[in-house]
N, C-alpha and C positions, 0 to 999 in steps of 0.2 A: 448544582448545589453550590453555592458560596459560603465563604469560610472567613468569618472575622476576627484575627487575633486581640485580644485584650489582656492586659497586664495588671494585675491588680498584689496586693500584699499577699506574700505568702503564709502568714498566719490569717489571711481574710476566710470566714466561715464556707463552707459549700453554698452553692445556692442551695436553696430551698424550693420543693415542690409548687408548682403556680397553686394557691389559696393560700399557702402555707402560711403561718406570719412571714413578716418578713425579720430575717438575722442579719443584717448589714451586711453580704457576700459582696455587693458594690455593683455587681453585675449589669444588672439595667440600666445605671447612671455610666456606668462605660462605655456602654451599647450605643446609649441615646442619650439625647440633653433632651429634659423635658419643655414645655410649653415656658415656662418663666423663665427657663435657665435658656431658651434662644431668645428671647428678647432682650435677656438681659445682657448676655455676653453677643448678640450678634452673630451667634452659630449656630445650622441645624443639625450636624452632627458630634457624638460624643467622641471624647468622653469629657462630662461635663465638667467645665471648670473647678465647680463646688462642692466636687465630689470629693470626702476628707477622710484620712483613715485616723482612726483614735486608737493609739497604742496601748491608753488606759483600761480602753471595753474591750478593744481583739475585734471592731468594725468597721464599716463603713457608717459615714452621717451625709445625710444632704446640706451642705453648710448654706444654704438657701433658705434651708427650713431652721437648723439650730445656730445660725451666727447671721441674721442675716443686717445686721447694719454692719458686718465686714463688706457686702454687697451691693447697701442700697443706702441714700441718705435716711438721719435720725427720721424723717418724719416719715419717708413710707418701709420704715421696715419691719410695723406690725402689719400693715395690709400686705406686703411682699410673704411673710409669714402665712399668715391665714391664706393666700392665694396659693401659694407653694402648697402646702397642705392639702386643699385641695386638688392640683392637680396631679399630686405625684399619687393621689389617694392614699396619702398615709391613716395607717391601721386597720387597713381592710385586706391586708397580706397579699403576696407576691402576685404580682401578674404580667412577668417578663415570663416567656414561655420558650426561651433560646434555647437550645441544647449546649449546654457545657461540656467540655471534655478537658480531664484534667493536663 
């Protein structure tokens, strides 16, 4: 059994059950860089560059998906948008299935 330490804010939510929604615990994006975030940064492992904590909400965001011409020039950062979206499958809730331990 292997064991991967990940650091994330210590007001960041629990993770959430796999279906769950998702609550921005950051988990997965720590874990893993998704499909856009290794093309984009050139990495296949996390924890992803664009992973953001908002001290305002008490979460994590994919700054991939909510900031993405900090990422990508003006003109592909509605299709970087919509592609992010779809692969992180945002709003179809959680499906990092890690064991966390606090």
């Amino acid at each position: 059994m292997s064991h991967t330490v990940i650091e994330l804010h210590t007001d960041a939510p629990t993770k959430p059950p796999v279906d769950a929604p998702c609550n921005g615990c950051g988990v997965c994006c720590a874990l893993e860089t998704c499909p856009l975030g290794r093309l984009r940064f050139l990495q296949r492992r996390g924890p992803c560059p664009a992973l953001r904590w908002s001290a305002a909400e008490m979460r994590y965001h994919c700054g991939l998906l909510r900031a993405p011409a900090e990422h990508f020039s003006a003109a592909l950062a509605p299709l970087a948008a919509r592609l992010t979206a779809r692969w992180i499958s945002a709003g179809s809730g959680c499906d990092c299935d890690a064991d966390v331990q606090p």
